[in-house]
LUMMIMI-819446 format. One line per field, with one value per residue: residue number from 1; residue in three letters; x, y, z of N, C-alpha, C in turn. Coordinates in Angstrom, 2 decimals. Atoms other than C-alpha are relative to their C-alpha. Layout:
N
nr c(NUM, ...)
rest c(ALA, ...)
n_x c(X, ...)
n_y c(Y, ...)
n_z c(Z, ...)
ca_x c(X, ...)
ca_y c(Y, ...)
ca_z c(Z, ...)
c_x c(X, ...)
c_y c(Y, ...)
c_z c(Z, ...)
end
This chain:
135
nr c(1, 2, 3, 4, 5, 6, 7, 8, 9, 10, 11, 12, 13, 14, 15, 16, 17, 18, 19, 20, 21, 22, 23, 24, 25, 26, 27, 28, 29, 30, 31, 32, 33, 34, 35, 36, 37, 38, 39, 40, 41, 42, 43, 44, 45, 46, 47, 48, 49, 50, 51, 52, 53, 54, 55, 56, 57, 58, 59, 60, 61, 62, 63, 64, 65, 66, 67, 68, 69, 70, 71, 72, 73, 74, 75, 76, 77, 78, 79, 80, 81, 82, 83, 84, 85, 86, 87, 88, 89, 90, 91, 92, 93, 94, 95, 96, 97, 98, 99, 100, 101, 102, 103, 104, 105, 106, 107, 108, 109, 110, 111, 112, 113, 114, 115, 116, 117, 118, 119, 120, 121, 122, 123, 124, 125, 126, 127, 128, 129, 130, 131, 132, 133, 134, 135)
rest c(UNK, UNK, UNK, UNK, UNK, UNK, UNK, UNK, UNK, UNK, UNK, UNK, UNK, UNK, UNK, UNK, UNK, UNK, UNK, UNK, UNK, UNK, UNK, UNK, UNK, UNK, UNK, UNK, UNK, UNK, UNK, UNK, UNK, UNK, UNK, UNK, UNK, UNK, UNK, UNK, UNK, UNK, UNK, UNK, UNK, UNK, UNK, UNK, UNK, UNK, UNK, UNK, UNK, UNK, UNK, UNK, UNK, UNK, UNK, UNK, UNK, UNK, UNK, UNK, UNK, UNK, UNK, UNK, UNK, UNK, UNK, UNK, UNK, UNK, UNK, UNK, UNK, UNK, UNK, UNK, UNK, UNK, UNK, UNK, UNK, UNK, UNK, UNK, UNK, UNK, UNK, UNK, UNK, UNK, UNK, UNK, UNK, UNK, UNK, UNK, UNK, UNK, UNK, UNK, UNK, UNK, UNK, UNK, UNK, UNK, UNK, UNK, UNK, UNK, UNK, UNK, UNK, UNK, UNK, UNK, UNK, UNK, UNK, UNK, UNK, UNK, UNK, UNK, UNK, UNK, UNK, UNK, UNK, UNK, UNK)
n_x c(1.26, -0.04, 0.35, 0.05, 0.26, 0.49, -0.25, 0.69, -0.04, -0.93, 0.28, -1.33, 0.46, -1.36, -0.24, -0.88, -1.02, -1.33, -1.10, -0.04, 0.53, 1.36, 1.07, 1.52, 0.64, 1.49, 0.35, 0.94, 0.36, -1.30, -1.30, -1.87, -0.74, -1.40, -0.51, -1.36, -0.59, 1.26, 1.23, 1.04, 0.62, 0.67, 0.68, 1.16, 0.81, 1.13, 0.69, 0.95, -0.45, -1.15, -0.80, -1.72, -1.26, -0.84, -0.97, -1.09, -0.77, 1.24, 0.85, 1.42, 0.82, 1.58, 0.44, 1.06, 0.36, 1.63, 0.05, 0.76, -1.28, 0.94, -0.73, 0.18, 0.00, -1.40, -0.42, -0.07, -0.98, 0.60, -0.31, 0.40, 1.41, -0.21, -0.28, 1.13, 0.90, -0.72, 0.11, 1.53, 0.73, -0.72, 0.86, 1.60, 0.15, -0.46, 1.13, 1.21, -0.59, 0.79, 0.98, 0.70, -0.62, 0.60, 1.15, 0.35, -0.10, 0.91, 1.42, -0.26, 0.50, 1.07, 0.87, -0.41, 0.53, 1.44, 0.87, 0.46, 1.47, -0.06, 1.27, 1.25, 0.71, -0.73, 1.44, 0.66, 0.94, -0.56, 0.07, 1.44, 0.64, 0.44, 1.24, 0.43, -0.80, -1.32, 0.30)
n_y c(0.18, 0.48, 1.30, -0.08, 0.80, 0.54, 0.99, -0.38, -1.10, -0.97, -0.05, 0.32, -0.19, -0.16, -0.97, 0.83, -1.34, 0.62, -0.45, 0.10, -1.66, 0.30, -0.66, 0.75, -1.06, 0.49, 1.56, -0.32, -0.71, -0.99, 0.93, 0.05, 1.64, 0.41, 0.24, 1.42, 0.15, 0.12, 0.74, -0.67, 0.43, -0.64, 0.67, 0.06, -0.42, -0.24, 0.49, -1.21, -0.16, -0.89, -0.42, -0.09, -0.45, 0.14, -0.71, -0.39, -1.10, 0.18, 1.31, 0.21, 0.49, 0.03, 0.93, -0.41, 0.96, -0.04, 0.85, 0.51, 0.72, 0.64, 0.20, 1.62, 1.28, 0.62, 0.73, 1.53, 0.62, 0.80, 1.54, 0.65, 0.47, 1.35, 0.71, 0.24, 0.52, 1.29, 0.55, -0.60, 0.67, 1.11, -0.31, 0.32, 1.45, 1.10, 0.51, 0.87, 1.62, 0.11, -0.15, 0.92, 0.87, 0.44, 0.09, 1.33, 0.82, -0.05, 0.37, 1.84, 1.67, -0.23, 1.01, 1.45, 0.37, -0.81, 1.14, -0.55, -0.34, -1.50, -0.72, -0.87, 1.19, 1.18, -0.56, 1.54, 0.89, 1.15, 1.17, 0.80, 1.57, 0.72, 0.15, -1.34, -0.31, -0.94, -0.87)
n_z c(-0.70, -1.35, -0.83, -1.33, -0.99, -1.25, -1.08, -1.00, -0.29, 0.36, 1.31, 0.79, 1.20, 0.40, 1.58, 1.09, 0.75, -0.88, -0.79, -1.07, -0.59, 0.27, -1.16, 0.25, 0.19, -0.09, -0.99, -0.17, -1.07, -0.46, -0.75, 0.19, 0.62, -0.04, 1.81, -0.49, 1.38, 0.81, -0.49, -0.46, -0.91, -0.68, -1.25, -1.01, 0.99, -0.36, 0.75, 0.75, 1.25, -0.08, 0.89, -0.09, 0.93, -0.61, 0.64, -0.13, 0.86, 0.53, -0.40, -0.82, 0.47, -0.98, 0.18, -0.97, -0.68, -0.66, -0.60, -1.60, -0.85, -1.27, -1.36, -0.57, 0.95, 0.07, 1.68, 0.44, 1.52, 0.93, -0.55, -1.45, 0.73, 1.02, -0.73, -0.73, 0.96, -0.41, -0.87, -0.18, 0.61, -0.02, -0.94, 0.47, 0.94, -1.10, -0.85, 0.78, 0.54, -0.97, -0.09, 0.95, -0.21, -0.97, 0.52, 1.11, -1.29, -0.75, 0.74, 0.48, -1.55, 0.06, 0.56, -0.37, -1.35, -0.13, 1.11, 1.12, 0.19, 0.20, -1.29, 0.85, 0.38, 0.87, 0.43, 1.45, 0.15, -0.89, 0.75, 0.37, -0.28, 1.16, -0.25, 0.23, 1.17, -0.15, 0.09)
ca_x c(18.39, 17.79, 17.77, 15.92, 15.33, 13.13, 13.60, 11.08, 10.68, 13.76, 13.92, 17.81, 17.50, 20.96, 21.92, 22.82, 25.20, 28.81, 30.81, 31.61, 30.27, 26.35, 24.10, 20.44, 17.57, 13.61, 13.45, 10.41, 8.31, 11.22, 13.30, 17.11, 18.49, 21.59, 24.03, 26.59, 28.58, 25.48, 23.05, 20.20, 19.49, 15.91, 14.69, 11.64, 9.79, 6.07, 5.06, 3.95, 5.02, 8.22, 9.90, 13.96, 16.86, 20.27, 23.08, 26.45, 27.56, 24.89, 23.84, 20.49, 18.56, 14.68, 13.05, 9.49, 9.10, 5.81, 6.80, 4.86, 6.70, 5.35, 6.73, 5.99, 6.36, 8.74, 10.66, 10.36, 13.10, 11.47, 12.90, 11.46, 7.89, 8.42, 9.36, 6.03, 3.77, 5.69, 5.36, 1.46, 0.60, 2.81, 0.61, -3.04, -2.07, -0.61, -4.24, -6.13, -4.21, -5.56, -8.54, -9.10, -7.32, -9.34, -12.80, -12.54, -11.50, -14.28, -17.01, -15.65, -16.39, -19.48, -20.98, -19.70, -20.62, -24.39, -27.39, -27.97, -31.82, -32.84, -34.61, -37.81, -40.82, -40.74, -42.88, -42.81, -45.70, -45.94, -46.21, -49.16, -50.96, -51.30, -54.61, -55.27, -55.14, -52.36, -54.78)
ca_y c(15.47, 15.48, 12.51, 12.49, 10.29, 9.57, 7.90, 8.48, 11.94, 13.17, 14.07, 14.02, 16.56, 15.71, 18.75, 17.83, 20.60, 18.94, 21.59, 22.60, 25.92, 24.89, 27.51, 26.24, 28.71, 28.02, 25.88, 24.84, 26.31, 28.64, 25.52, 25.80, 22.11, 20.99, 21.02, 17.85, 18.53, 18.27, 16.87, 19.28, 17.81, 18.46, 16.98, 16.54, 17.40, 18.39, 16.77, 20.84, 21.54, 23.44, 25.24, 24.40, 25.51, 24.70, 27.15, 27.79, 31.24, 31.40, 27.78, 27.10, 24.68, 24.09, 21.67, 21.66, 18.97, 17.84, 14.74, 12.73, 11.38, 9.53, 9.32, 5.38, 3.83, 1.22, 0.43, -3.04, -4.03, -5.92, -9.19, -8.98, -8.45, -11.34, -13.36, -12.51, -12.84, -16.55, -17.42, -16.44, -18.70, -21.32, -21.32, -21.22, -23.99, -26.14, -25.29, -26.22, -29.65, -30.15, -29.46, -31.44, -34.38, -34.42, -33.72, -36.57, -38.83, -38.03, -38.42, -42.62, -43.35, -41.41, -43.81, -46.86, -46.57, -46.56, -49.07, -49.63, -49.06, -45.92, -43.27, -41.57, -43.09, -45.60, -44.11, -47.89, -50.10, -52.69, -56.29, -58.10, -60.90, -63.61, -64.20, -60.70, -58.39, -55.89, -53.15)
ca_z c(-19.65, -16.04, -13.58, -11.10, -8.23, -5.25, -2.01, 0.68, 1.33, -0.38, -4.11, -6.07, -9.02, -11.35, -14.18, -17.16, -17.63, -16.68, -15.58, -12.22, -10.26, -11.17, -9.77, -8.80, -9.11, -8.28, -4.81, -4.28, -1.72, -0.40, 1.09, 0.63, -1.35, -0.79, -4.00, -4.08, -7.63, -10.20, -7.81, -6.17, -3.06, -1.77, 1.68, 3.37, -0.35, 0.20, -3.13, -4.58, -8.15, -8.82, -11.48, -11.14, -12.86, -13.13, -14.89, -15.73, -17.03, -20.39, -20.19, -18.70, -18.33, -16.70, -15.52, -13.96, -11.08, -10.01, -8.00, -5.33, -2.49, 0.52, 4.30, 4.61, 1.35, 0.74, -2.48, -3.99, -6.84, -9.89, -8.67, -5.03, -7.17, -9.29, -6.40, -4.12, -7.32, -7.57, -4.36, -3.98, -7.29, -6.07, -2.66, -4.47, -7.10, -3.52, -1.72, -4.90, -5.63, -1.89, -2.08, -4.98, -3.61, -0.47, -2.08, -4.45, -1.15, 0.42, -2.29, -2.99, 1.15, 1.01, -1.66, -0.54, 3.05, 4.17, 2.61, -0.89, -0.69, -2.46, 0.14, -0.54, -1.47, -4.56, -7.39, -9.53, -9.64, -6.74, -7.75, -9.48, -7.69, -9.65, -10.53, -10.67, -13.61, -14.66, -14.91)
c_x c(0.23, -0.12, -0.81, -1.36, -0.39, 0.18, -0.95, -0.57, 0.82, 0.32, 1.39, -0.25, 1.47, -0.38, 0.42, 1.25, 1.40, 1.00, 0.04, -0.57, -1.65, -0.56, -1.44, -1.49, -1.75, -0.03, -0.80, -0.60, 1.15, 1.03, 1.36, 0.26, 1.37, 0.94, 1.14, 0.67, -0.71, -1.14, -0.68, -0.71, -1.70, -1.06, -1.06, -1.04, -1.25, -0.82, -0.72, 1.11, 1.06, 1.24, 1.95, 1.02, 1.52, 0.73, 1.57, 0.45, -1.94, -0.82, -0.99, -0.36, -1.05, -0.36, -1.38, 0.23, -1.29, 0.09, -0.92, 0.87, -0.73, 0.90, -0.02, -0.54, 1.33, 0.40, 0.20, 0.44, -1.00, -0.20, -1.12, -1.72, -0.35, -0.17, -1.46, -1.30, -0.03, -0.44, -1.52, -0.57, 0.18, -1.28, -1.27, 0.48, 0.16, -1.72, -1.15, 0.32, -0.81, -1.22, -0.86, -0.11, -1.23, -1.51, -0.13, 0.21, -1.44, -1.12, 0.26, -0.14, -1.32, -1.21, 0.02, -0.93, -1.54, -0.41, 0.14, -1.01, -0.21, -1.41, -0.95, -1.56, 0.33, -1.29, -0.34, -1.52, 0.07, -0.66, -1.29, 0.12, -0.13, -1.47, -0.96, 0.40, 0.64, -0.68, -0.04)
c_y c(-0.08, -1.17, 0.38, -1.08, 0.35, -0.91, 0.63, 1.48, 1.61, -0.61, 0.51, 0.65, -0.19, 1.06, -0.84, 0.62, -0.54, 0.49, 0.27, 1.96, 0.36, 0.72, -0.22, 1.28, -0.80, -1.14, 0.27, 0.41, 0.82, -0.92, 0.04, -1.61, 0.03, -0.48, -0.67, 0.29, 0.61, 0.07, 1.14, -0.95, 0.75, -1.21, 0.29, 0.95, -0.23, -0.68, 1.48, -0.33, 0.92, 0.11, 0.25, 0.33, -0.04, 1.04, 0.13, 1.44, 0.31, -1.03, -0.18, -0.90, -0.58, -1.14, 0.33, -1.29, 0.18, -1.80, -0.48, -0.83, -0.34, -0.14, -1.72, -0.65, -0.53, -0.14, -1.14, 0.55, -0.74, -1.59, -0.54, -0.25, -0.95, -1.32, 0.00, -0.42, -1.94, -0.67, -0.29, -0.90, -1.21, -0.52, -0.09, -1.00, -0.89, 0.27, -0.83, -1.58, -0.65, -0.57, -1.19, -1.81, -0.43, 0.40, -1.46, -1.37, -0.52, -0.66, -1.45, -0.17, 0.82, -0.87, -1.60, -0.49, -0.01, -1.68, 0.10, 0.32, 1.46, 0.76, 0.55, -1.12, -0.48, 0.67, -1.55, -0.31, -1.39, -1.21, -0.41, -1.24, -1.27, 0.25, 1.22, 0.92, 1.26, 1.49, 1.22)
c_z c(1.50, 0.54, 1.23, 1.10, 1.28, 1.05, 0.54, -0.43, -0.67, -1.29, -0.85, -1.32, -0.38, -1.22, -0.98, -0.70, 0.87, 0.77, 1.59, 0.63, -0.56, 0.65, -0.36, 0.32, -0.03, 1.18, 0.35, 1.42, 0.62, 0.93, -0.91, -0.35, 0.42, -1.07, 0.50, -1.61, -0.77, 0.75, 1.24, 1.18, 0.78, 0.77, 0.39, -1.00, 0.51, -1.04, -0.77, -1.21, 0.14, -0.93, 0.00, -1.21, 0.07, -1.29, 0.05, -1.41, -0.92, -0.23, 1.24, -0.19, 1.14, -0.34, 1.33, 0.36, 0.39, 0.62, 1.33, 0.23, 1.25, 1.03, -0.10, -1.16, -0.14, -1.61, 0.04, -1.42, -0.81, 0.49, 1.18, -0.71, -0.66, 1.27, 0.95, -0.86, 0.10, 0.91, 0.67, -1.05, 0.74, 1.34, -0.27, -0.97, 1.54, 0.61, -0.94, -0.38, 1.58, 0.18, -1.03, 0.74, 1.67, -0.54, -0.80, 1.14, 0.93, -0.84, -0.06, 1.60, -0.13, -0.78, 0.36, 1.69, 0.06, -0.66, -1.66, -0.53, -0.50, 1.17, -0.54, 0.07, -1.63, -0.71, -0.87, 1.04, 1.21, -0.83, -0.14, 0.51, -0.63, 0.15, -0.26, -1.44, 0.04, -0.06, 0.57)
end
């Protein structure tokens, strides 16, 4: 099977055919690769589709690429993703323990402080006279 790897811009096709004197056939758009052993170097990939081939003697073997490749993306390892996920809960659980912690602070001087008269008007019954009746 083929390997093949991305970095940036530039796209690493490996053969799978082991011997040595590998000839490469189909580069895409008419750019010239650079052959290291096995490995099909091709720089400054456009991201078009492209029918490659690697051979020795009657051994063949094809492989269509249809890679996308970006000028200004970065690679992130598994780990480093793990680690910013991590660090991002860790960070919203610390503002919500906070938040809690100073909300509940607040509400116990808010009741305490102040009168204890309730505001508004008073819908009860004002007091009976003596003498008078409860009617």
């Amino acid at each position: 099977e083929f390997l093949v790897e991305i970095s940036g811009t530039t796209v690493t096709v490996t053969c799978p055919l082991e011997d040595e004197g590998i000839q490469w056939d189909g580069h895409p758009s008419g750019k010239r690769g650079d052959t290291e052993e096995r490995k099909f170097i091709i720089k400054d990939h456009d991201s078009t589709p492209a029918n490659l081939s690697c051979s020795i003697g009657n051994k063949k073997r094809e492989l269509y690429l249809n890679a996308r490749v970006c000028a200004n993306c970065e690679e992130l390892d598994a780990l480093t993703v793990a680690g910013i996920i991590t660090a991002d809960l860790l960070i919203t659980l610390g503002v919500l323990i906070l938040v809690y912690y100073f909300s509940k602070g607040r509400k116990g001087r808010a009741s305490a402080g102040g009168d204890s008269r309730p505001r508004g008007e008073s819908h009860s019954r004002p007091p009976v006279l003596p003498g008078t009746s409860a009617e």
